[in-house]
LUMRO-858164 format. One record per residue (C-alpha): residue in three letters; y, x, z. Coordinates in steps of 0.001 Angstrom, whole numbers, padded with zeros to 6 digits, always signed. Layout:
BEGIN
ALAYXZ ...
//
This chain:
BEGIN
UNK+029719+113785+119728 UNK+028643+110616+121133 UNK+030334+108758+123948 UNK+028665+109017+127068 UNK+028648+105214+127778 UNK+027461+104843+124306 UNK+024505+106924+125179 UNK+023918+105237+128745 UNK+024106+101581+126778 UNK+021339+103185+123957 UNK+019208+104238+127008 UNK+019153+101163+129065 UNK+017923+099356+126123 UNK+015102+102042+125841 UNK+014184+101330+129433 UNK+015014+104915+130272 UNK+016401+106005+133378 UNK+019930+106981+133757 UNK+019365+110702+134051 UNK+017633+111092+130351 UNK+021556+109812+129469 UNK+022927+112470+131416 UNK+020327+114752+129556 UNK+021200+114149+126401 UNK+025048+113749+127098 UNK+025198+117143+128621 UNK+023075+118571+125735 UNK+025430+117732+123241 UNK+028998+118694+125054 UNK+027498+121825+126813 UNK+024719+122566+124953 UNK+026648+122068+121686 UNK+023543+120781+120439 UNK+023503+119364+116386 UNK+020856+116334+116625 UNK+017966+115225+119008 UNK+015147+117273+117579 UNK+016165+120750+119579 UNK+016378+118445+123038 UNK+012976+119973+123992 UNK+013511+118391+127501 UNK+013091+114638+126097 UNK+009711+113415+125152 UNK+009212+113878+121596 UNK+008691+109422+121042 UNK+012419+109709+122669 UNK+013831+111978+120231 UNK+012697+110046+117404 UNK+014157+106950+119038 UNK+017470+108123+119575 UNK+017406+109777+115788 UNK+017073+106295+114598 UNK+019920+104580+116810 UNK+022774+107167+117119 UNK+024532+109976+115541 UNK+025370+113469+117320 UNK+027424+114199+115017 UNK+030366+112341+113726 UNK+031547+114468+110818 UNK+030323+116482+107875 UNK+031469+120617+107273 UNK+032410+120462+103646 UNK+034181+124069+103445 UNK+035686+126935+105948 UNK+038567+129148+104702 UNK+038776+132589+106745 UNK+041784+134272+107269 UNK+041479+138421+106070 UNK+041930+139572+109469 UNK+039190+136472+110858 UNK+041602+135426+113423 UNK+042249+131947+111871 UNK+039593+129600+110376 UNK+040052+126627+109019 UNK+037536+124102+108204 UNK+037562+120496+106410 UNK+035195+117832+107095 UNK+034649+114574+105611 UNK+034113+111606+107682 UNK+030771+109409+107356 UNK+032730+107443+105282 UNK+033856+109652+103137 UNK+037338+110580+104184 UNK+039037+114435+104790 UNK+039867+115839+108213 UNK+040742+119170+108807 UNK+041460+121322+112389 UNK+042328+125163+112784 UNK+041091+127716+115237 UNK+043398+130237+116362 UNK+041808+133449+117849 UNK+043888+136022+120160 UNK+043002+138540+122346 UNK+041698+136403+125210 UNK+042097+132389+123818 UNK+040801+130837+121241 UNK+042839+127285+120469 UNK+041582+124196+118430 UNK+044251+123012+116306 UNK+042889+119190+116076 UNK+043952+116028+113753 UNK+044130+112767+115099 UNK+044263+110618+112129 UNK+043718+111056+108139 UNK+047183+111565+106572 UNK+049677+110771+108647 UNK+052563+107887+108361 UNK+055375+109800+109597 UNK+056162+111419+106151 UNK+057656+114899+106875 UNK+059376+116225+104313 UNK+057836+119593+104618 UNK+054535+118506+105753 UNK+051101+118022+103157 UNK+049469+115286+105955 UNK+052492+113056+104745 UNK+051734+113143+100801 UNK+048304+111810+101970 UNK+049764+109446+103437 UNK+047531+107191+106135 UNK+044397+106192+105434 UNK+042810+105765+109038 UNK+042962+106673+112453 UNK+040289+108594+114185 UNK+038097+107850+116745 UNK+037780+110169+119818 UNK+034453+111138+119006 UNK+035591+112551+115452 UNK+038862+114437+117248 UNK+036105+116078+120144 UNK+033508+117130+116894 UNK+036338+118938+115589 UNK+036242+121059+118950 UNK+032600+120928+119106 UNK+032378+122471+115394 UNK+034110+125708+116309 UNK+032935+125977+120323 UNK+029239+126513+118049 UNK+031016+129304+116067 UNK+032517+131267+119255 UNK+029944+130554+121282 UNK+027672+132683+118950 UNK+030623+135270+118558 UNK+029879+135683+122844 UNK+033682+133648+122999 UNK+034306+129568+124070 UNK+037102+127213+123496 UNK+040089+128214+125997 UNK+042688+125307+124364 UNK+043204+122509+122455 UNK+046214+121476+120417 UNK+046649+117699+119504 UNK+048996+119055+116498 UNK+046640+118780+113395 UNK+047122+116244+110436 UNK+048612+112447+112089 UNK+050600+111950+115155 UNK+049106+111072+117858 UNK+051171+109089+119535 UNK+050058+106579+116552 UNK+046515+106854+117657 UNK+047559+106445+120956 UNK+044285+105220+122537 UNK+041977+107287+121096 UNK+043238+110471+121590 UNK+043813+110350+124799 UNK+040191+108868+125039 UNK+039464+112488+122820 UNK+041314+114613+126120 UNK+039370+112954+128604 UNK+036431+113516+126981 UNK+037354+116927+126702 UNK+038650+117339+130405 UNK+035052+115367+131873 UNK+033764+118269+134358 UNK+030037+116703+133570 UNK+030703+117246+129598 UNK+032911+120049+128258 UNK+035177+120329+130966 UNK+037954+122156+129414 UNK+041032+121961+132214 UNK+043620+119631+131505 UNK+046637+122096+131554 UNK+044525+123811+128736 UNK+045509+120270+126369 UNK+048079+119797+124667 UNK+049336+116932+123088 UNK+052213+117208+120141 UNK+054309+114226+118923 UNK+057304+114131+116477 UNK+059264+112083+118742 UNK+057675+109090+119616 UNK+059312+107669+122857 UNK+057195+104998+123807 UNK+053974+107414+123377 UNK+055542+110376+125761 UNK+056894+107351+128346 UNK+053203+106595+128018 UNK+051832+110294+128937 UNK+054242+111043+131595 UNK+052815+107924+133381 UNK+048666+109343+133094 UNK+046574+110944+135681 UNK+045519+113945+133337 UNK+047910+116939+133586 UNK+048333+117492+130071 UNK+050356+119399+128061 UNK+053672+117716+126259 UNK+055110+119107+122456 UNK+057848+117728+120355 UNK+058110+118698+116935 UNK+061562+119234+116683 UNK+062621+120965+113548 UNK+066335+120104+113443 UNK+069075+119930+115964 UNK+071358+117022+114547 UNK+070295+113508+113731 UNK+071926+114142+110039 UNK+069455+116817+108828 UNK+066419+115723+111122 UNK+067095+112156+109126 UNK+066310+113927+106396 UNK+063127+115955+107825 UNK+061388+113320+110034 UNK+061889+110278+108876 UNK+061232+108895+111858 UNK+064057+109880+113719 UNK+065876+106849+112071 UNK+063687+105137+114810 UNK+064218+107463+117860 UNK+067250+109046+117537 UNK+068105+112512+119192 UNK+069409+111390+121934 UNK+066749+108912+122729 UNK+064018+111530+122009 UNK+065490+113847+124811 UNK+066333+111011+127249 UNK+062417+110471+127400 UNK+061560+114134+127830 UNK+063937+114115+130714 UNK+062279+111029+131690 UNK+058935+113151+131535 UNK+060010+116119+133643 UNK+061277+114075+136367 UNK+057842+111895+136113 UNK+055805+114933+135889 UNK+057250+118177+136710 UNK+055750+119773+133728 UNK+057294+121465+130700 UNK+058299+120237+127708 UNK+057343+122483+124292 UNK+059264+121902+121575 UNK+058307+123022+117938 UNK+060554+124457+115051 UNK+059317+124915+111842 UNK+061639+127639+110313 UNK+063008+126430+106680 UNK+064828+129044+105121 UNK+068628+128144+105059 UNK+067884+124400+106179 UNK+067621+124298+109644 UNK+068110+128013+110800 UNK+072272+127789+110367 UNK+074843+128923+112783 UNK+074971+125045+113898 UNK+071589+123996+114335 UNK+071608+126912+116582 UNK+074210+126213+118554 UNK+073301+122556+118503 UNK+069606+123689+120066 UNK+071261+125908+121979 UNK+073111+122796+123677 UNK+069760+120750+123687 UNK+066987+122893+124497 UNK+067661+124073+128018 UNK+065531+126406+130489 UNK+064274+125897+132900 UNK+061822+122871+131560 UNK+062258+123236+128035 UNK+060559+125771+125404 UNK+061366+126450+122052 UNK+058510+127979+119686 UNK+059856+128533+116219 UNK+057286+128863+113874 UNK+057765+130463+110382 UNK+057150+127305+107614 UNK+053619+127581+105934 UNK+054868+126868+102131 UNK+052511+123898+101322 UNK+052445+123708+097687 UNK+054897+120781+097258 UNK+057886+121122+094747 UNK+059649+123978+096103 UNK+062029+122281+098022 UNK+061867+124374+100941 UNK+060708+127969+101587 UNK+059519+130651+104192 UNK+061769+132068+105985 UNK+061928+136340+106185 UNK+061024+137937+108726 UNK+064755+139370+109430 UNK+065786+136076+109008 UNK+063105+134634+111934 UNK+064011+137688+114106 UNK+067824+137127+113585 UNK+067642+133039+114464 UNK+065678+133987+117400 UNK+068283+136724+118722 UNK+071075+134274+118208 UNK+069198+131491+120323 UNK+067839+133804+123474 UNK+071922+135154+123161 UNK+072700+131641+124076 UNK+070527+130938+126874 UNK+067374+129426+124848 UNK+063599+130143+126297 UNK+062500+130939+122944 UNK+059605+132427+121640 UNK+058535+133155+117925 UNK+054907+131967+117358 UNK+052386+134225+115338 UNK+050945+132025+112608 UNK+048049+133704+111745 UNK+046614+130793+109093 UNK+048965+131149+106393 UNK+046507+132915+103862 UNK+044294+130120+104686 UNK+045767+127030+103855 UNK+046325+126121+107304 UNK+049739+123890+107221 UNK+048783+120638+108490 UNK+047133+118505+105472 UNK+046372+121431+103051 UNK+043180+121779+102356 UNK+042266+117845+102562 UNK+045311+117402+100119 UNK+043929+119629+097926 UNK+040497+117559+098245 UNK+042516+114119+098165 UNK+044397+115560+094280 UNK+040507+117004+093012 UNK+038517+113882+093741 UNK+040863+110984+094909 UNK+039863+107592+096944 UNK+040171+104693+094902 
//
């Protein structure tokens, strides 16, 4: 994907009117197109101008893992200089939902999570976060299907990358490029309180998630690391902050570790915390990723009982269906697994 002001810039200094940027802009975030050869509407000497100024595409598709039932795919790219990214699509019955990263590794340093043993190499740029989008809207659209959400919940945390992904949603949202609705983005932080002040205060109506994963400061110390910086309390003061701002939702995520954070009191901690009407709860079952055992899958009884106890005490709750797990899909997998076969000096 290019940016369209990149494009419009390129153009000018061709002496080409504005509408051949419009042309090829709209070719390449509705027509999905690959390079500048198949944009039979620009005169041939054009094509072979643009081909040696800019690149459509931002990112290389090293490998795609299918899940056994083909409603998850997962697919790792390397950047044109050289680094791993990885997103997700998510199929149901009538969505289909990107699963986008926002940086390479992340700096936040999860205990359960692969895109913290990478640790952070770079940010990404918008353009490399929308090509992730791009990638699989080519897939569906052959399968008859489109893009119906995106997920800002892939390796990093965007809140780190501040600028740029938000630059990635309104590319996204632009009604004259791929004009997926703003409601249909959502944009997932650990707990970064200056970064949701920051989105409760935009124009787009997009979609707020905290990854939560513990109820107490004492065991989410221990999880996110970064809750040494933004405490509980803090984190939930600026969510409040954001429903008053915004009148929108708040998700919050809960990656199920088996006899960590599913106890009697983390339950009745979230119970106190997470409160309807304008808070969600999604637990999602933990996608073992290969470290040293540490932590483990929860069972399915287990899930099931967790999530009795918490709609018992008043909790909007819902268990999410991870459908990636046979896939390598936990966030950092597969470009760990790259990083440990051929690593970056």
């Amino acid at each position: 994907m290019i940016d369209p002001h990149t494009i419009a810039a390129v153009m000018t200094d061709l002496g080409e009117p504005p509408y051949r940027a419009r042309q090829v802009y709209e070719a390449l975030a509705r027509g999905l197109a690959v390079d500048f050869e198949g944009m039979t509407s620009l005169p041939a000497s054009l094509r072979r101008a643009l081909a040696e100024r800019l690149r459509p595409l931002s990112l290389e598709d090293m490998e795609t893992l299918v899940a056994p039932r083909g409603s998850a795919r997962k697919t790792l790219f390397a950047t044109l200089d050289g680094h791993p990214v990885e997103a997700v699509l998510m199929t149901y019955a009538k969505r289909a939902t990107v699963c986008v990263s926002t940086q390479v590794g992340c700096a936040v340093g999860c205990a359960f999570c692969a895109s913290g043993r990478l640790g952070l190499r770079r940010d990404l740029t918008a353009e490399e976060m929308v090509d992730q989008v791009l990638h699989f809207a080519r897939s569906l659209r052959d399968a008859g299907r489109r893009v119906t959400n995106v997920v800002f919940m892939g390796m990093g945390e965007p809140f780190h990358n501040y600028d740029e992904t938000l630059r990635a949603c309104r590319l996204l949202n632009d009604e004259s490029g791929f004009n997926l609705a703003a409601r249909s983005i959502s944009v997932s932080t650990v707990g970064v309180v200056p970064g949701i002040d920051r989105l409760a205060e935009e124009p787009l109506q997009l979609n707020l998630a905290v990854s939560l994963h513990a109820a107490t400061d004492e065991l989410r110390d221990r999880l996110v690391p970064l809750n040494r910086t933004y405490r509980l309390d803090e984190v939930f003061a600026a969510c409040a902050r954001y429903v008053r701002r915004t009148h929108r939702k708040v998700l919050f995520e809960y990656v199920v570790l088996r006899g960590v954070n599913d106890t009697d009191e983390q339950a009745q901690m979230l119970a106190a915390r997470v409160r309807p009407p304008h808070y969600h709860l999604n637990l999602i079952a933990y996608n073992e990723t290969g470290g040293d055992g540490e932590f483990a899958r929860p069972r399915a009884d287990q899930l099931a009982a967790l999530h009795a106890r918490l709609e018992a005490a008043g909790v909007s709750c819902t268990v999410r269906r991870s459908p990636g797990a046979e896939i390598e899909a936990a966030c950092g997998q597969l470009a760990l697994r790259e990083v440990e076969t051929d690593p970056q000096p």
